[in-house]
C-alpha positions as CSV (number, residue, x, y, z in Angstrom):
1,X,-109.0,-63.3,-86.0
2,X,-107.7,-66.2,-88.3
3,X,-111.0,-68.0,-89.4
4,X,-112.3,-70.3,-92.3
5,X,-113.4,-68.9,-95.3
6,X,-117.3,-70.0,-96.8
7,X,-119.0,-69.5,-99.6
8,X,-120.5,-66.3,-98.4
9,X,-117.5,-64.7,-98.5
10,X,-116.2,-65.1,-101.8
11,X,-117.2,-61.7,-103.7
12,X,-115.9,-59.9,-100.6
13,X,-112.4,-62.1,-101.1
14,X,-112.4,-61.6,-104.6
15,X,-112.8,-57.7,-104.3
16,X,-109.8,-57.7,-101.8
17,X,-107.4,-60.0,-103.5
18,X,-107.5,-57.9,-106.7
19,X,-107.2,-54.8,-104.5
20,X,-104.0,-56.0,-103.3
21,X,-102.6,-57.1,-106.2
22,X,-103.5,-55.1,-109.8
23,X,-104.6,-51.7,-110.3
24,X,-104.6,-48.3,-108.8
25,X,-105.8,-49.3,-105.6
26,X,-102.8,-52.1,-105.2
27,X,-100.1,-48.8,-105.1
28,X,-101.3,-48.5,-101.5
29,X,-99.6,-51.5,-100.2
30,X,-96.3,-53.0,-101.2
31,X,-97.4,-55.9,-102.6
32,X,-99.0,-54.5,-106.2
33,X,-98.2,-56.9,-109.3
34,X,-99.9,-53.7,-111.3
35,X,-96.8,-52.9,-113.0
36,X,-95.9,-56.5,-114.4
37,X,-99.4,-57.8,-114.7
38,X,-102.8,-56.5,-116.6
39,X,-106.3,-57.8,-115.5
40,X,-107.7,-59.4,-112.8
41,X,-106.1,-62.3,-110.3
42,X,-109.5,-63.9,-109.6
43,X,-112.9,-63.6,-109.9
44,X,-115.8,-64.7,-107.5
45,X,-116.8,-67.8,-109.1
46,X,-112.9,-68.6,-109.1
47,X,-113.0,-67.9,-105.2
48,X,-116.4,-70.4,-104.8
49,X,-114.1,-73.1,-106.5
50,X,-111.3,-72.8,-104.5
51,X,-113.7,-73.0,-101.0
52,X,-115.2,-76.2,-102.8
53,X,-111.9,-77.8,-102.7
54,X,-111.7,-80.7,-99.9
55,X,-107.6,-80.6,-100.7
56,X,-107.9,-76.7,-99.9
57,X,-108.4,-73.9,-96.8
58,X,-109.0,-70.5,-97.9
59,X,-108.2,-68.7,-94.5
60,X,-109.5,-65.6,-94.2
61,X,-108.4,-62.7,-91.5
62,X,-111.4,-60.6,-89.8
63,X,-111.0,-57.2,-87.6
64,X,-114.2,-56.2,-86.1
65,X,-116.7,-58.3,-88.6
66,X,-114.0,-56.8,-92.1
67,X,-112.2,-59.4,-93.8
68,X,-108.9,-58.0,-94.2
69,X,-106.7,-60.8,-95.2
70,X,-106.5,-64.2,-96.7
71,X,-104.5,-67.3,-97.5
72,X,-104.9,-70.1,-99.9
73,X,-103.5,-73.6,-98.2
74,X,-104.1,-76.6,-100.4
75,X,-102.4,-79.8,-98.8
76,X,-99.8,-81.3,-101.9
77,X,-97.6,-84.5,-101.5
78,X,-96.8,-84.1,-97.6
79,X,-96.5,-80.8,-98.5
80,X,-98.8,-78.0,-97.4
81,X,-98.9,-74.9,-100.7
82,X,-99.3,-71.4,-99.6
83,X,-100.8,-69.0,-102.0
84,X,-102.7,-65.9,-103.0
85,X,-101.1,-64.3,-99.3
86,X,-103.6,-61.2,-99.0
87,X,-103.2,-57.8,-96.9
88,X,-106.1,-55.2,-97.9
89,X,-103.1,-52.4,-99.0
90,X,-104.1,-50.2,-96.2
91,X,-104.0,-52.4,-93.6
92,X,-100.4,-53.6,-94.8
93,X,-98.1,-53.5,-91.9
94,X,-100.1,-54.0,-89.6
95,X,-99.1,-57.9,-88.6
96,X,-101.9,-59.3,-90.4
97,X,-99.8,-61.1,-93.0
98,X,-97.5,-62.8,-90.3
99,X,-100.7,-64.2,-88.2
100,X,-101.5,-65.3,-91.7
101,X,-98.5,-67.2,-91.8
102,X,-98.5,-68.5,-88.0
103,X,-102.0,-69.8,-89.0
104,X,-100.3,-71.4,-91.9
105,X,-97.4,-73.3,-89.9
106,X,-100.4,-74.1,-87.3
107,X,-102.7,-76.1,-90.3
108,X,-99.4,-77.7,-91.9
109,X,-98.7,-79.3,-88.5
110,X,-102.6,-79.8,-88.2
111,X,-102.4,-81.8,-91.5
112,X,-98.8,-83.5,-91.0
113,X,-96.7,-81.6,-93.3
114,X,-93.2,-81.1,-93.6
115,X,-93.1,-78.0,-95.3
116,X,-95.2,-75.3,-96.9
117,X,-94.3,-74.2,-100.2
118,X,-95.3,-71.2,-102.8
119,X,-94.2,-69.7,-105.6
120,X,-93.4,-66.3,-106.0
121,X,-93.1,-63.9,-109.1
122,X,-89.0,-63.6,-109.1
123,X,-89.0,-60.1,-109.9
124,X,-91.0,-59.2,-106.8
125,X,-87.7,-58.8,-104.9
126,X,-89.1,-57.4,-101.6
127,X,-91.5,-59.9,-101.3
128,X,-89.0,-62.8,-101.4
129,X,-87.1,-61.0,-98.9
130,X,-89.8,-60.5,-96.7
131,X,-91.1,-64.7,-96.7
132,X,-87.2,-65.3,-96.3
133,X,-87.0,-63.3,-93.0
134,X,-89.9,-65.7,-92.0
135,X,-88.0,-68.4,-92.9
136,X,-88.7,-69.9,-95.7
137,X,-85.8,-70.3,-98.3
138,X,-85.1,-69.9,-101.7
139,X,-85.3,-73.7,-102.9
140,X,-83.3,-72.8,-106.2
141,X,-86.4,-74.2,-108.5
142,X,-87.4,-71.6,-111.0
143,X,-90.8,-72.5,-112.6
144,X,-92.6,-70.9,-116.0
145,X,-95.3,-67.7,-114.9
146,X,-98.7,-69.4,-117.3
147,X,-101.8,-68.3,-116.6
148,X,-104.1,-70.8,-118.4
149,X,-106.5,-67.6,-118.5
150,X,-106.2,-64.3,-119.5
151,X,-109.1,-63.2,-117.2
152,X,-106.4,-63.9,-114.2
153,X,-104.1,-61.2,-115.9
154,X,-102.3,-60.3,-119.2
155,X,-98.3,-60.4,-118.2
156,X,-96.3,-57.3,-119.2
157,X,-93.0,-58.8,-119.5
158,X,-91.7,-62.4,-119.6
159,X,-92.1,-63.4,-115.5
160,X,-91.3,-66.6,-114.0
161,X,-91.5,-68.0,-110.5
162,X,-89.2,-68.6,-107.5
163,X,-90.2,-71.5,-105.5
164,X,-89.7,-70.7,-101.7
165,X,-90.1,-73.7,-99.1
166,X,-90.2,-73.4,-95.3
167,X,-89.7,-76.9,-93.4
168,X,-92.3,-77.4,-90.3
């Protein structure tokens, strides 16, 4: 079940998201940045700010009382931003990501948007191809990877990011 996210569940988000993404426990799932990226992605407080946001919707997915998954929308310019896309690693493909994305397309139409839009590390190859076969498309822009803080992760390499746009 596709459900708000509150305050309350911001250490439990922030746990998951960094599961997911860095670290030894991200190898589970397919969608690790541990190899390009040291450190954290977020922290709780980070996760408080984001549910503060009136602009933002941090969506979170439950199974039997478990968050699971969660999805950043923050509405942008007509445009509705789709971020920080998160599958607890062994609960990856399962479906969970795509009802994420349904409940996506279901606020963008909620709030009158014409597209969602996110940005994508472009060496995370699989991962574009997997938004593509949910339509979104490659939009061609290619945007610098800064992270204003290291505590949200310490790049290995040069990255940069692949903006992918799906119209509503």
């Amino acid at each position: 079940m596709v459900l708000p996210s509150d305050s309350k569940d911001a250490r439990i988000l922030s746990t998951l998201i960094n599961s997911a993404y860095r670290g030894d426990s991200s190898r589970k799932g397919w969608t690790t940045e541990a190899d390009l990226l040291d450190g954290t992605r977020t922290d709780t407080r980070a996760i408080e700010e984001i549910i503060r946001r009136p602009d933002t919707l941090l969506l979170k997915y439950e199974e039997n009382g478990t968050i699971r998954g969660c999805v950043e929308l923050r509405h942008q310019n007509n445009k509705l931003y789709l971020g920080t896309l998160t599958v607890e690693p062994g609960w990856q493909g399962k479906g969970i990501g795509k009802e994420l994305l349904k409940a996506a397309e279901r606020e963008a139409l909620r709030q009158k948007c014409q597209s969602i839009f996110m940005t994508v590390i472009s060496v995370r190859h699989e991962l574009i191809a997997w938004y593509i076969r949910h339509g979104y498309k490659d939009t061609g822009t290619r945007k610098p990877f800064e992270i204003p803080d290291s505590r949200w992760g310490i790049p290995k390499t040069k990255l940069e990011f692949v903006v992918l746009e799906k119209t509503i």
